[in-house]
C-alpha positions in Angstrom: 10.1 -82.4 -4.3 13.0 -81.1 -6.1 11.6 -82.4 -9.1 8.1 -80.5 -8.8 10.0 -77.6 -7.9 12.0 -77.6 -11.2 8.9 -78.5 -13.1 6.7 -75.2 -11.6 9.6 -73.2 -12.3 10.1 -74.1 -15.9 6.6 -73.6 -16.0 6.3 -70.0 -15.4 9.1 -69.6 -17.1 7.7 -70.4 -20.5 4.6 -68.6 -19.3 6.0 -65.7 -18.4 7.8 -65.7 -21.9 4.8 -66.7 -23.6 2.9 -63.4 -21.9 5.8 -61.0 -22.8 5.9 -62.3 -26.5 2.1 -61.5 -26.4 1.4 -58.5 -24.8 4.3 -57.3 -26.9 2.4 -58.4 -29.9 -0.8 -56.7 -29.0 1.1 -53.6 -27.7 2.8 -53.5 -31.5 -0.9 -54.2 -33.0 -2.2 -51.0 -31.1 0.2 -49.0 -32.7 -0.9 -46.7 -35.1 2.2 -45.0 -36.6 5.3 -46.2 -35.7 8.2 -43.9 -35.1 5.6 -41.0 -35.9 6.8 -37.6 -35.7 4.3 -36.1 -32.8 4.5 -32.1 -31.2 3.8 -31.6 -27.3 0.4 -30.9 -26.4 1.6 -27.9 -24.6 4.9 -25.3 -24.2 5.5 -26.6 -20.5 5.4 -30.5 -21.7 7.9 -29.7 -24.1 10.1 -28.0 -22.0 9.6 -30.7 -19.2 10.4 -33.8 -22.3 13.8 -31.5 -23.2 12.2 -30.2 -26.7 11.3 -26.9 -26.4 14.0 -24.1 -27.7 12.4 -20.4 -28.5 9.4 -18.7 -29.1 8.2 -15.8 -32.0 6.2 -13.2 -31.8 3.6 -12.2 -34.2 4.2 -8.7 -36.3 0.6 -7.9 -35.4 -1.0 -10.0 -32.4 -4.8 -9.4 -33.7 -6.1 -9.6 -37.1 -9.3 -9.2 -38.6 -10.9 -11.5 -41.6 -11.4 -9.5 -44.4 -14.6 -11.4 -45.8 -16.0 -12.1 -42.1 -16.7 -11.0 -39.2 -14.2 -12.8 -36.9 -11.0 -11.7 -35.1 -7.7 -14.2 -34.4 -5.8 -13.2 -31.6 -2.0 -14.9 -32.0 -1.7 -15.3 -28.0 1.6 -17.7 -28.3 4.5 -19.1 -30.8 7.1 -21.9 -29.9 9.3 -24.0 -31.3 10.4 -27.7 -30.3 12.6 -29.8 -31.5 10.4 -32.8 -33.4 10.3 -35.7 -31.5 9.4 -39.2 -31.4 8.0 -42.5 -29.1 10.5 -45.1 -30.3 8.6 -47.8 -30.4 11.1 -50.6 -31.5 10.5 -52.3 -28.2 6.4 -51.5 -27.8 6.6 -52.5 -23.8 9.4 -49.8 -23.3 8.9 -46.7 -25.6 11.3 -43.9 -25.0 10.6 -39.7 -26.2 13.7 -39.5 -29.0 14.8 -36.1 -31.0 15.0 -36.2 -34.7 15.9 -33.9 -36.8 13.6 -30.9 -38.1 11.1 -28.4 -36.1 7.7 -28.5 -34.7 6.7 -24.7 -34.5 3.2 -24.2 -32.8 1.1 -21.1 -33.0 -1.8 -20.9 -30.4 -4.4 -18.0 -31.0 -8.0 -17.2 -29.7 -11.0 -16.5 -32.2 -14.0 -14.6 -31.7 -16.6 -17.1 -33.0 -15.8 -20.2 -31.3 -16.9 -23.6 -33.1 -16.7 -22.3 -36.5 -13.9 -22.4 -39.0 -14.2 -20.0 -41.4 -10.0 -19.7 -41.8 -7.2 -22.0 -42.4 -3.5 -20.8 -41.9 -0.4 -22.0 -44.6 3.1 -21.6 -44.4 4.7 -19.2 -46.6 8.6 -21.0 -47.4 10.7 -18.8 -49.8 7.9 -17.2 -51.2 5.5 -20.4 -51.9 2.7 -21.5 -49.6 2.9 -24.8 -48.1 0.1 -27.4 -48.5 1.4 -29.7 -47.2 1.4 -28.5 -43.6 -1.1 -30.0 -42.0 -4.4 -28.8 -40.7 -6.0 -26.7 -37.8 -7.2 -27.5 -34.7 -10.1 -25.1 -32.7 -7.4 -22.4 -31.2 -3.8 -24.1 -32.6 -1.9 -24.4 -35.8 0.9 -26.8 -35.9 3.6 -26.9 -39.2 6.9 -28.7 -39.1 9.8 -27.4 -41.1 13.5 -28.8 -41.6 15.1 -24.9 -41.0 14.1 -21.8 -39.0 15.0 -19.0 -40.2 14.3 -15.0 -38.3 10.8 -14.5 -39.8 8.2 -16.9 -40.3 5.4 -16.2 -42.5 1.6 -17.3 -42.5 -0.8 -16.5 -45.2 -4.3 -16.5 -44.0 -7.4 -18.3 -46.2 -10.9 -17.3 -46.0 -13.8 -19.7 -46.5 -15.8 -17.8 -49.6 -18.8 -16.6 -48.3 -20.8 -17.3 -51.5 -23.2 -19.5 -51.1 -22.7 -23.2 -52.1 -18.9 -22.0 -53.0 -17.2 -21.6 -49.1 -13.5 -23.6 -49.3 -14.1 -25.1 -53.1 -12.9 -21.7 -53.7 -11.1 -19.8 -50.7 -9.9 -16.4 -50.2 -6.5 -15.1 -49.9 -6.5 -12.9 -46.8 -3.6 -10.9 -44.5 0.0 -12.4 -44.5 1.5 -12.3 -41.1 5.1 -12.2 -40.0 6.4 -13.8 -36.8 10.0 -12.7 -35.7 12.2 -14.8 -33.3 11.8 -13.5 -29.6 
C-alpha cells in the first residue's frame, strides 16, 4: 500500500511539473511584447496601479481646423509614470515603474468616425514623429522629462483631392501648462 501510495504521489508530482513547465510555455508564447512599456486605459486605473502624478491644462480648451470643418475639445491631460507587466515569470506578472512619462491627452471631436487630424509633440522646438499615433478621442506620447509647458502641433489631412495626408497641413500649435 505504501508503495502505491509513493508511486501516485511521484506521479502527480512530475505531472504537476510537467503542466507548470507547459502552461508556462504557452503563457510566454501568448506574449506579444515582453516587458512592453504600456499607459493606463484610464486616469482612475492609474491612480488605482500607483502611476498617476499630475495633470495639464490646455492654453485654449477648443480649437477649430483651419482647412475643415471640425472642432477638438481638449476635455483632460495626465501624466503617469510609464509602466510595465514584468513578465519574466509569465504565470505571475507584476505592474513595475520604469523610468520616463506617459502623458495622455483625451479630447472630444465634432465629427465622430473620421480622422481628418493627427497631433505631434513639439520637444525643444522640433516635432516628434516618433510619438505614436491616435486613437478616436485620445492621444498618447511618452517622453523621458516634463517640463512646465507641453506643446502639440496640430496636422490637417489636405483636403485636395487624391492629396489628403501624402501632403498634410500644418495647423494651430497648442500649449498645455502643468495644473
Amino acid at each position: 500500500m505504501k508503495k502505491k501510495l509513493t508511486i501516485v504521489l511521484i506521479v502527480l508530482g512530475v505531472l504537476g511539473i510537467g503542466i507548470y513547465f507547459v502552461m508556462n510555455f504557452l503563457c510566454e508564447v501568448g506574449v506579444k511584447c515582453k516587458n512592453c512599456t504600456q499607459t493606463s486605459n484610464t486616469k482612475e486605473q492609474s491612480q488605482q496601479n500607483g502611476f498617476y502624478l499630475m495633470e495639464y491644462e490646455p492654453l485654449k480648451q477648443e480649437v477649430d481646423l483651419k482647412n475643415h470643418d471640425e472642432k477638438i475639445t481638449f476635455k483632460d491631460v495626465w501624466v503617469e509614470s510609464q509602466w510595465f507587466y514584468n513578465s519574466d515569470n509569465c504565470l505571475n506578472t507584476k505592474l513595475e515603474k520604469r523610468s520616463g512619462y506617459n502623458i495622455v491627452f483625451e479630447f472630444d471631436k465634432s465629427n465622430e468616425g473620421t480622422f481628418l487630424f493627427s497631433l505631434s509633440p513639439v520637444i525643444n522646438g522640433s516635432i516628434n514623429k516618433t510619438n505614436g499615433g491616435i486613437m478616436e478621442t485620445k492621444k498618447e506620447i511618452r517622453l523621458s522629462a516634463l517640463t512646465d509647458t507641453l506643446w502639440l502641433q496640430i496636422h490637417e489631412k489636405n483636403p485636395k483631392d487624391g492629396v489628403g495626408w501624402k501632403e498634410k497641413l500644418d495647423g494651430e500649435l497648442i500649449g498645455f501648462v502643468k495644473k
